[in-house]
C-alpha positions in Angstrom: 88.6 137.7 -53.5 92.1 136.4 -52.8 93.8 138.4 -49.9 97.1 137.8 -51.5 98.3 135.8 -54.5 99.8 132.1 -53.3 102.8 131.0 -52.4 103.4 134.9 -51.4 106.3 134.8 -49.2 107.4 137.4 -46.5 109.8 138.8 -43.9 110.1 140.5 -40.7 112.3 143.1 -43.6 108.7 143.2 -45.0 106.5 144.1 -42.5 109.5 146.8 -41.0 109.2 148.5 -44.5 105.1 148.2 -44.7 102.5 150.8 -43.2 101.9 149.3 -40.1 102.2 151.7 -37.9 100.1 154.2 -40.2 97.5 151.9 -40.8 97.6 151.2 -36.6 97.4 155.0 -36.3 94.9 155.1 -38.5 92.2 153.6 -36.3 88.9 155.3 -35.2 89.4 153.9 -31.7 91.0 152.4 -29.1 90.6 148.9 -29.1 91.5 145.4 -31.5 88.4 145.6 -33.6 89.3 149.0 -34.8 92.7 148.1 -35.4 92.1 144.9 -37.6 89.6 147.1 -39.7 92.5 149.5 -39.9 94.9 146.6 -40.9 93.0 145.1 -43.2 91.7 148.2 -45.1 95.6 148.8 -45.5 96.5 145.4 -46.2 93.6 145.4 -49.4 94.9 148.8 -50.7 98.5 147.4 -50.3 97.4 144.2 -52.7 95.4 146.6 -55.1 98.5 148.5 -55.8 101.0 145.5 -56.5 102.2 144.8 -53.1 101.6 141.5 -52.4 104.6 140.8 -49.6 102.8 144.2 -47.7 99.6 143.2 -48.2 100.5 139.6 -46.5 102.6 141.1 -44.0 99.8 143.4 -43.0 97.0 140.7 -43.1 98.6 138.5 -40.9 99.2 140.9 -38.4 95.2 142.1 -39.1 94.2 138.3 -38.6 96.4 138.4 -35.3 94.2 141.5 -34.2 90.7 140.1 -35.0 90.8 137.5 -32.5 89.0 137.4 -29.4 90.7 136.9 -26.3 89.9 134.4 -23.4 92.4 135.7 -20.6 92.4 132.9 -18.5 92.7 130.5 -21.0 96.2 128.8 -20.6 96.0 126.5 -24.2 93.3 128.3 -26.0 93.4 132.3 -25.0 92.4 133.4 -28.9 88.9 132.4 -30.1 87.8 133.1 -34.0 86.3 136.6 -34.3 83.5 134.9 -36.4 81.9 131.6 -37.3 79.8 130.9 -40.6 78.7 127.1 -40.4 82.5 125.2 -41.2 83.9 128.9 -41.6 86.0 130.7 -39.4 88.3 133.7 -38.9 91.7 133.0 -37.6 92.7 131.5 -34.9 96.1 130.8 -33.2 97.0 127.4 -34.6 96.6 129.2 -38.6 99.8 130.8 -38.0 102.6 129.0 -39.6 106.0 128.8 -37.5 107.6 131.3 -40.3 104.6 133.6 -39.1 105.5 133.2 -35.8 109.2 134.0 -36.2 108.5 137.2 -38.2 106.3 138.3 -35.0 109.1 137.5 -33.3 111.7 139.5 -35.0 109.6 142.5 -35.1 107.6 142.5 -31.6 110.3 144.5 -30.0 109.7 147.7 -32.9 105.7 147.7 -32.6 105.0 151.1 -30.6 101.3 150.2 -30.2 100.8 148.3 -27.0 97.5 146.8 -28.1 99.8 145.0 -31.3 102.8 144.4 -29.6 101.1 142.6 -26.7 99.2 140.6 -29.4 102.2 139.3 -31.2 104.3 138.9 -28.2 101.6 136.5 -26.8 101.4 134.6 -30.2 104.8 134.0 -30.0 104.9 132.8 -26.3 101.8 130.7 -27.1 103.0 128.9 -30.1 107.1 129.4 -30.0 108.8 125.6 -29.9 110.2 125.7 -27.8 108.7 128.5 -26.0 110.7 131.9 -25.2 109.0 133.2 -21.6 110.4 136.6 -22.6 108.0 136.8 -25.0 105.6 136.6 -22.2 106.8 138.9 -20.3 106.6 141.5 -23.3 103.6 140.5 -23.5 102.6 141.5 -20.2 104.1 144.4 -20.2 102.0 145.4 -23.0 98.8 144.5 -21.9 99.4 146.3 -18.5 100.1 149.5 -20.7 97.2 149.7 -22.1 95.6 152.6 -20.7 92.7 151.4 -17.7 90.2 154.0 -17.4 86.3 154.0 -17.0 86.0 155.0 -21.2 88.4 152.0 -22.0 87.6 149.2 -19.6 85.0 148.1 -22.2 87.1 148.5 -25.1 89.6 145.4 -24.1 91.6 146.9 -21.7 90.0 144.9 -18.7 90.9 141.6 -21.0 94.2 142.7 -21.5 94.9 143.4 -17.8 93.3 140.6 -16.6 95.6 138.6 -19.8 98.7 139.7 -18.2 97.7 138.9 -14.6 96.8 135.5 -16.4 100.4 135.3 -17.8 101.7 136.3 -14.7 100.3 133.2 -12.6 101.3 131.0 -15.6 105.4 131.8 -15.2 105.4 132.7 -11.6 108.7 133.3 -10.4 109.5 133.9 -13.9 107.1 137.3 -13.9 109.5 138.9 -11.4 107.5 141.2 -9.7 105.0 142.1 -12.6 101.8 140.6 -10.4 102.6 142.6 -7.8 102.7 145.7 -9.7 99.5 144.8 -11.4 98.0 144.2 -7.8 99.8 147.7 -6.8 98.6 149.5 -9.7 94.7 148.2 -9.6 94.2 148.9 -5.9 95.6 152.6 -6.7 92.8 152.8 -9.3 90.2 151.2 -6.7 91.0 154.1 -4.6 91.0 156.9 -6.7 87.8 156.3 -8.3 86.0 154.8 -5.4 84.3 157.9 -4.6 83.3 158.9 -8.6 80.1 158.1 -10.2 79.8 154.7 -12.2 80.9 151.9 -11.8 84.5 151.8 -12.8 85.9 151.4 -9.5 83.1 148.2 -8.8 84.7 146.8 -11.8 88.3 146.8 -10.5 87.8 145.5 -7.2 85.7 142.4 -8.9 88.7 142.0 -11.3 90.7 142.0 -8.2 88.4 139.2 -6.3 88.1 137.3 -9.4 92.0 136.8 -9.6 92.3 136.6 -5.8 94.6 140.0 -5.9 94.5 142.2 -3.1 93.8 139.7 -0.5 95.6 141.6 2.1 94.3 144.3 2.0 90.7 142.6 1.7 89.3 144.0 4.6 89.8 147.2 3.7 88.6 147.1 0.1 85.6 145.7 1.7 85.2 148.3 4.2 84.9 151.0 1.5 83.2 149.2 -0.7 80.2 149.0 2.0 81.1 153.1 2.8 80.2 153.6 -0.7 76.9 151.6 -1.2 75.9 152.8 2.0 76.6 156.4 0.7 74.7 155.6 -2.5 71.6 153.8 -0.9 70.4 157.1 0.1 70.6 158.2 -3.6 70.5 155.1 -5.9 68.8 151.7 -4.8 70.4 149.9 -7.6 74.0 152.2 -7.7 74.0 151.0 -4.5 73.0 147.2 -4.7 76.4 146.5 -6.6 78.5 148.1 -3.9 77.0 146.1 -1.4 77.2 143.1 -2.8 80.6 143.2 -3.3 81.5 144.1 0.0 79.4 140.8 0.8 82.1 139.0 -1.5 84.8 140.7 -0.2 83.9 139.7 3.4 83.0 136.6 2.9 86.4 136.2 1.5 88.6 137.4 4.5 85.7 134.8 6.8 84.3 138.1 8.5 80.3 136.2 8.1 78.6 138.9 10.3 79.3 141.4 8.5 78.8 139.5 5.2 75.5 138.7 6.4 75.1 142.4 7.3 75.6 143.5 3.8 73.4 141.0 2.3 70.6 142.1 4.6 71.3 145.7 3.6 71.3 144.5 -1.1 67.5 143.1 0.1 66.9 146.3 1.9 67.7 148.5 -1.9 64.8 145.6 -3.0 62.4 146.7 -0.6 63.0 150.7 -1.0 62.8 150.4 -4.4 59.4 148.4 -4.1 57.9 150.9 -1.6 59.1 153.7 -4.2 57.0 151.8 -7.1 54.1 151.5 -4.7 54.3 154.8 -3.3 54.7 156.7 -5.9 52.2 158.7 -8.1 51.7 155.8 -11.1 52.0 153.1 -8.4 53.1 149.7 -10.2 52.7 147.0 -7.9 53.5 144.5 -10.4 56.7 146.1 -10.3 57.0 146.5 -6.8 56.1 142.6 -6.2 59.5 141.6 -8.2 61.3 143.6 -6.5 60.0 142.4 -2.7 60.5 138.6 -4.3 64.2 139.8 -4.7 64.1 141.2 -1.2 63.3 137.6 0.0 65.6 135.9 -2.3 68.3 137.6 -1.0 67.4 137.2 2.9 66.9 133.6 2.1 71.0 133.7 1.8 71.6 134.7 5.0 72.6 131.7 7.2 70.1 130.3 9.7 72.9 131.0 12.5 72.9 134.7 11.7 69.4 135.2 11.2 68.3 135.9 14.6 70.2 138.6 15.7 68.9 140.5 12.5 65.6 139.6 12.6 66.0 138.3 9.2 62.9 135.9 9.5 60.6 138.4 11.0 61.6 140.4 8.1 60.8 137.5 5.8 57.4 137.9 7.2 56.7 140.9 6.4 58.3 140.9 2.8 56.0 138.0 2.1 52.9 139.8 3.6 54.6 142.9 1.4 54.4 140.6 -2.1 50.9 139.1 -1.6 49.7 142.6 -1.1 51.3 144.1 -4.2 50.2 140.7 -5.9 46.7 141.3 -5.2 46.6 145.0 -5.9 48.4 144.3 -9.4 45.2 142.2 -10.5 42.9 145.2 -9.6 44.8 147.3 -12.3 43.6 145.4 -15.1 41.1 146.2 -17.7 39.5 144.4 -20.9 40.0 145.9 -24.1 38.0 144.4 -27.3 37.5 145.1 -31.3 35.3 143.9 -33.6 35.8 140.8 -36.0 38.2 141.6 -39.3 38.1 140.5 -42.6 41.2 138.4 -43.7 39.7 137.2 -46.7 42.0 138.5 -49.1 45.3 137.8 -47.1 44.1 134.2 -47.0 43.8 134.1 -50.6 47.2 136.0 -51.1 48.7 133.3 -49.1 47.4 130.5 -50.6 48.6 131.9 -54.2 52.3 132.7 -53.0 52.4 128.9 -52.7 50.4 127.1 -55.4 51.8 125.5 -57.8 55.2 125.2 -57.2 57.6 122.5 -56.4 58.9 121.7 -52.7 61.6 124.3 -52.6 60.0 127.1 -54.3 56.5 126.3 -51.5 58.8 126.3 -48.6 60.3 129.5 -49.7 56.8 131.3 -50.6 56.0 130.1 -47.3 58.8 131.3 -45.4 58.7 134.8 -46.8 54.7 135.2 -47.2 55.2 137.6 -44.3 58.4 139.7 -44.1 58.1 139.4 -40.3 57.9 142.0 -37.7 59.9 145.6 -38.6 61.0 147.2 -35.2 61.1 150.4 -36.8 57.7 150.6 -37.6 56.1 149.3 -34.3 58.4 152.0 -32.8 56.7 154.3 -35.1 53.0 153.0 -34.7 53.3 152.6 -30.5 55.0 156.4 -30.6 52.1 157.6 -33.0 49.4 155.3 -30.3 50.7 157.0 -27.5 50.4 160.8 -28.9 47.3 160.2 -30.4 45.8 158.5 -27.1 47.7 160.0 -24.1 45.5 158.4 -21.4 47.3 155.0 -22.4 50.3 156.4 -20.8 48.9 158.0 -18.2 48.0 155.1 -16.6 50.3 152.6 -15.4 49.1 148.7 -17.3 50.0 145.5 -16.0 49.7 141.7 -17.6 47.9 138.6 -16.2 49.4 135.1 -16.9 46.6 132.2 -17.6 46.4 131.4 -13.9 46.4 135.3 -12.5 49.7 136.4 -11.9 50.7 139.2 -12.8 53.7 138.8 -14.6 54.4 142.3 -16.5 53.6 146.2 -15.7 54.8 149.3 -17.1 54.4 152.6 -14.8 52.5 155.4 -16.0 54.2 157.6 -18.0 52.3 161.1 -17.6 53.6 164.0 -19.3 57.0 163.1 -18.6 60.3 163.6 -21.2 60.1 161.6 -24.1 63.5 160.6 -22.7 62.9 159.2 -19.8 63.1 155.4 -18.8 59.4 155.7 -17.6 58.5 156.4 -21.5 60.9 153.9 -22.6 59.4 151.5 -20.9 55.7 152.6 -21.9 57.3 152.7 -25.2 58.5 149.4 -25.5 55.0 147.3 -24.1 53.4 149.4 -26.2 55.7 147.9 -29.0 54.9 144.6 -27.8 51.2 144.7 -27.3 50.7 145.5 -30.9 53.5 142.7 -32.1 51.3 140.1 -30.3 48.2 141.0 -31.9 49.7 141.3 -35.4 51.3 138.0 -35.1 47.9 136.5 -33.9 46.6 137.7 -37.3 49.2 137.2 -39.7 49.5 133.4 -38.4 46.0 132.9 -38.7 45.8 135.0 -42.3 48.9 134.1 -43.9 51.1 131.1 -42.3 48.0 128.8 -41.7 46.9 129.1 -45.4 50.1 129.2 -46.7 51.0 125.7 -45.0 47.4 123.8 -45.8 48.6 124.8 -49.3 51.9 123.4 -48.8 50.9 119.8 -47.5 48.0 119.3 -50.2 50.7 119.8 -52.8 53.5 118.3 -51.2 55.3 115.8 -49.3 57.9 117.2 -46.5 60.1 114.8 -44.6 62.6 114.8 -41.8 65.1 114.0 -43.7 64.9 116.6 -46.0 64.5 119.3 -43.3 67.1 117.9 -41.6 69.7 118.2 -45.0 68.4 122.0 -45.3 69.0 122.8 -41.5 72.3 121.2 -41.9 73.3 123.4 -44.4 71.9 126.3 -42.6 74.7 128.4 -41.5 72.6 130.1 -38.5 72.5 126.6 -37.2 74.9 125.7 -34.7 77.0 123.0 -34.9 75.7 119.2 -33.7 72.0 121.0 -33.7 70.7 120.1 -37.2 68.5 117.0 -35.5 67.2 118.1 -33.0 65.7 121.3 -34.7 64.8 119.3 -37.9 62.9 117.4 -35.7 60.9 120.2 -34.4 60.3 121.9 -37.1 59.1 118.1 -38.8 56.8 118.4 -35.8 55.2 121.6 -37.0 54.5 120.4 -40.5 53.0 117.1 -38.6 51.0 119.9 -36.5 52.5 118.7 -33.7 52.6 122.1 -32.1 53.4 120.4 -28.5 56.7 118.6 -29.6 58.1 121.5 -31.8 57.7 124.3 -29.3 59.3 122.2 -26.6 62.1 120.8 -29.1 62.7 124.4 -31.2 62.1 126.9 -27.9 65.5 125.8 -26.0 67.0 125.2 -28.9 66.9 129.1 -30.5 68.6 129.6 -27.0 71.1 127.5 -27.4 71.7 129.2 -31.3 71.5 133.0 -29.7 74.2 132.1 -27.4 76.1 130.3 -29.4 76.6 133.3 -31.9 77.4 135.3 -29.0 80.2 133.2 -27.9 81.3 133.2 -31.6 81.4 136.9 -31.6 83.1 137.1 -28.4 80.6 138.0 -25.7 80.3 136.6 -22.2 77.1 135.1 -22.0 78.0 133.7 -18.2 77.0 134.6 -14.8 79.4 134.4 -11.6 77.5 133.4 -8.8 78.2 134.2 -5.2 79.6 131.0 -4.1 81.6 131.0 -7.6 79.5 128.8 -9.9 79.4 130.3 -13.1 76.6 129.6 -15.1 75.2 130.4 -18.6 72.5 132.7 -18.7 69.2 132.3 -20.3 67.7 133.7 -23.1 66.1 136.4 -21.5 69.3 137.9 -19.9 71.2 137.6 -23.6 68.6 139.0 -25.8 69.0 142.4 -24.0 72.6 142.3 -24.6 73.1 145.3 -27.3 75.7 142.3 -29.1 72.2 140.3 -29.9 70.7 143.5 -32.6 74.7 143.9 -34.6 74.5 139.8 -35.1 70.9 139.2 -35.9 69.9 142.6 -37.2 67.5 145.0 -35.0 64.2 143.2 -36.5 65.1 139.3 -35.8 66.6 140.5 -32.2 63.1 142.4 -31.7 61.2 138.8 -32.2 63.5 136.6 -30.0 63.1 138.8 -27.2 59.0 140.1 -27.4 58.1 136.4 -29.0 60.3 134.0 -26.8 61.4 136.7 -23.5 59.1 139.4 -22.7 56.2 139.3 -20.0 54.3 142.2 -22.5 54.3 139.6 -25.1 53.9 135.4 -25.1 56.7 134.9 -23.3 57.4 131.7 -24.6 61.2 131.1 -23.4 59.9 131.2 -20.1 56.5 129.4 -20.1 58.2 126.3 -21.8 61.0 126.3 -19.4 58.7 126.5 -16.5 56.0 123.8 -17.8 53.2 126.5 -17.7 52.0 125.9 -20.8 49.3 122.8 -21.2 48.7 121.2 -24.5 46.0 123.6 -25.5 47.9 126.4 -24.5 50.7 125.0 -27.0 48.1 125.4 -30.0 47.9 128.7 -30.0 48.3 131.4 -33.2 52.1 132.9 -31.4 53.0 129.4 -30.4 52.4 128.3 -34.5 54.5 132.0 -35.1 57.0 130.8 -33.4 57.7 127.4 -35.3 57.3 129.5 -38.4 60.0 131.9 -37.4 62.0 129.3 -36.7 61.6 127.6 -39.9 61.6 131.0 -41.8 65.2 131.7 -40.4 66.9 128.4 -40.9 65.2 128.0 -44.6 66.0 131.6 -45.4 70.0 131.3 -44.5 70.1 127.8 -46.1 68.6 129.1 -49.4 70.9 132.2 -49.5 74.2 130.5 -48.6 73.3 128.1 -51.5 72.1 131.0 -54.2 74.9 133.3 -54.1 76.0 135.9 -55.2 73.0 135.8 -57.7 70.2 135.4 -55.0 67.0 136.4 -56.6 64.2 136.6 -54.1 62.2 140.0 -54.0 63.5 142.6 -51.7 60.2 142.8 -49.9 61.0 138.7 -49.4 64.7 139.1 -48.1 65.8 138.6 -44.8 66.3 141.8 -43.1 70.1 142.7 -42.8 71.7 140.8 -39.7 69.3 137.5 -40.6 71.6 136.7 -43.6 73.9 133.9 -43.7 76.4 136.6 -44.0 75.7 138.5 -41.1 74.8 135.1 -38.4 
């Protein structure tokens, strides 16, 4: 549907007379996402009732909304809001230089400081020749954007931290704007230093990260430590962010004793909350043993020079004495459980049918969607039905063995706790798991194994062609058509080996990918200010992952590919654990089917719309559409 006939022209007159500032007022919440839906709801009405120059008006300031915003960015602060294959949503350079002059002319009249620091910033950005006043408008919208604990999430941080970005891009020409910013942040440090959260441990990191407040670092520092010393008594983890930001903050003003001192005290929240897990009632020394390993990894910072005075490696000792004890104890906890054999007969033969007989296309799609794959919602509701109808597998705290006896995963007893609890949410969720692995084990081996033999006595399949369909995937990111064509060749060659170690790092590569295409920070800052990207384990529990692939795919890549409860497979590849037996397995051929089933599936709908015709039972689940990737 056309947003707005062509050729449609419009003024600044035209967006003064339009509904902007209803449709603005209009939306359901702070922030730009609410306000393009806002815009762009009004901007469609305005076009369905014969408005064409207001509907324009109001798209392009809705397409100057949706984008995301990189603060730091000098060239390239706006990123698309979304990216389907060679599609896009707007982005800074789509604006034509009569756009930019109508933002121009009517900057100055926009009373919401979210828009008016949008525009304003367009203008600076892409005015020749360039108009700093603009940018200081711009900064002086951003910085009135309302900073609080409820809207630090919703932009505001990424506007403030745009303006102090815009600030250090003019310099002199700010005036004293950066030092009001620095004024007004360290005021909000203070007052919320003593309230619950951890608002004022945001500000003071947007304060390090932008090297603000560097005179008065010691203090910041100071009561940073106050306050995670305060909490340790309360809070182990509360407190392990305060403390480690105090260690930033003195390692900034050079004050490395007491730098060190706070790093020994963050491993000291590891250890109490190991004792706690080993202590307590359900003891979970699987649980425990991470959390001593983080103990020592966080010692192990501490520099040889300053170790002795702290007794840092007699400490070490005992944390590793600590670890192997837990470690043993863990393997104790274990039990065998066992079922009799199960007749698959008829899923074989169901399988095999779906396929028969059909050409290339229509076999790889049978074979794709023989199973619908795994619905979150009703593992939720078999593991909660499990754990009424069997209390004593709550009770009980469970842990899980690796192939060479570690244990790698444990969930504390639950008891008769609140349903609400994070003890039951935990039980909940490798209860969830445990069940997932075994019903993959048995739908690979009852329907995708079948399903496949069928395929290759019938047919052909080449790289190439895999490679043309994963091209025109649009899950697939961009310049990774090869590379996964190749693994998934691999899997129809059997070749289990090469297309779990080719496919595995690649569907990390595509979760992050949409992620950064959706705006979300998928990065880590480390200590000593490398900034990394994380791995798939740390994005899959990002609550981003479920709105972009839909609550059922984001359930897979993190119990399939990330969870210790479940095959783990991320990890094992990445670590070399797995041997080439261990890379035949029924989850390891899941996985390359889940892998082809989500590539084929958003290649075939992309090419089959709007009159796709597979069964519902046979879609893609909402979120693994083309449409929603």
């Amino acid at each position: 549907m056309h947003r707005y006939p062509e050729g449609t022209v419009v003024t600044a007159e035209d967006l003064r007379t339009s509904r902007l500032a209803d449709a603005i007022a209009s939306a359901s919440r702070e922030g730009y996402a609410s306000i393009w839906q806002a815009l762009s709801t009004a901007a469609a009405t305005a076009l369905e009732e014969a408005r064409p120059a207001e509907a324009k008006a109001l798209w392009l300031v809705a397409d100057a909304t949706s984008m995301m915003l990189k603060p730091k960015s000098v060239n390239e602060p706006f990123a698309p809001m979304t990216v389907f294959g060679d599609r896009r949503s707007a982005i800074a350079s789509d604006f034509s230089p009569d756009d930019i002059a109508m933002f121009a002319a009517i900057t100055a009249e926009v009373g919401d400081h979210l828009v008016r620091a949008r525009l304003s910033d367009l203008v600076w950005l892409c005015g020749n020749p360039r108009d700093a006043n603009f940018a200081r408008i711009a900064i002086d919208a951003y910085r009135a954007v309302p900073l609080t604990a409820e809207t630090w999430t919703r932009d505001a941080r990424d506007c403030w931290e745009r303006a102090i970005a815009l600030c250090l891009q003019l310099r002199a020409g700010a005036g004293p704007r950066l030092e009001e910013i620095e004024t007004t942040l360290l005021s909000i440090f203070d007052t919320n230093i003593g309230s619950g959260g951890f608002f004022s441990l945001s500000v003071s990191r947007l304060l390090f990260e932008n090297n603000l407040g560097q005179d008065r670092g010691r203090e910041t520092a100071d009561r940073l430590a106050d306050r995670g010393n305060e909490l340790a008594e309360k809070s182990s983890y509360e407190a392990r962010g305060y403390l480690e930001a105090a260690a930033l903050w003195y390692g900034r003003i050079a004050e490395k004793e007491l730098q060190a001192d706070m790093t020994c005290a963050v491993a000291e929240t590891w250890a109490k909350e190991a004792e706690s897990r080993v202590s307590a009632d359900q003891p979970s020394n699987m649980v425990a043993a991470s959390f001593y390993e983080n103990a020592i990894q966080t010692l192990r910072r501490v520099p040889r020079s300053l170790r002795a005075v702290r007794a840092v490696d007699q400490r070490l000792t005992e944390l590793y004495a600590l670890l192997e004890h837990t470690g043993k104890a863990s393997l104790g906890e274990m039990g065998v459980v066992s079922s009799g054999p199960i007749d698959i007969s008829e899923l074989v033969e169901a399988a095999q049918a779906s396929v028969r007989g059909k050409d290339l296309l229509g076999a790889l799609l049978a074979l794709c969607n023989v199973h619908r794959g795994a619905r979150r919602s009703k593992l939720k509701e078999f593991a909660e039905k499990m754990l009424q109808e069997h209390p004593l597998q709550a009770l009980f705290a469970s842990t899980h063995l690796s192939r060479d006896g570690r244990v790698v995963a444990k969930r504390p007893g639950f008891g008769f706790g609140s349903v609400d609890s994070e003890e039951y949410r935990v039980t909940l969720w490798a209860e969830m798991v445990k069940h997932y692995s075994m019903e993959i084990g048995l739908i690979a081996q009852g329907q995708l194994l079948p399903a496949l033999d069928t395929l290759l006595l019938e047919h052909r399949v080449r790289e190439a062609d895999l490679e043309y369909m994963v091209r025109n995937s649009p899950i697939v990111p961009a310049g990774r058509a090869s590379l996964i064509a190749k693994g998934l060749f691999a899997g129809f060659e059997r070749d289990l080996v090469s297309a779990l170690h080719l496919l595995v790092p690649q569907v990390e590569h595509l979760v992050r990918w949409h992620l950064k295409a959706a705006g979300v920070k998928t990065t880590t800052l480390s200590l000593d200010g490398i900034e990394t990207e994380n791995g798939l384990s740390t994005l899959v529990d990002l609550p981003e992952v479920s709105s972009i692939f839909g609550e059922d795919l984001a359930f897979e890549l993190k119990a399939l590919f990330c969870d210790a409860f479940g095959p783990n497979l991320r990890n094992e590849v990445a670590h070399g654990l797995l041997d080439a037996t261990n890379c035949q397995t029924a989850q390891t051929f899941y996985a390359w089917w889940l892998v082809l089933r989500i590539t084929f599936n958003t290649f075939w709908n992309a090419a089959h719309k709007p009159q796709a015709p597979a069964p519902a039972e046979d879609e893609l689940p909402d979120g693994d559409s083309a449409d929603a990737t």
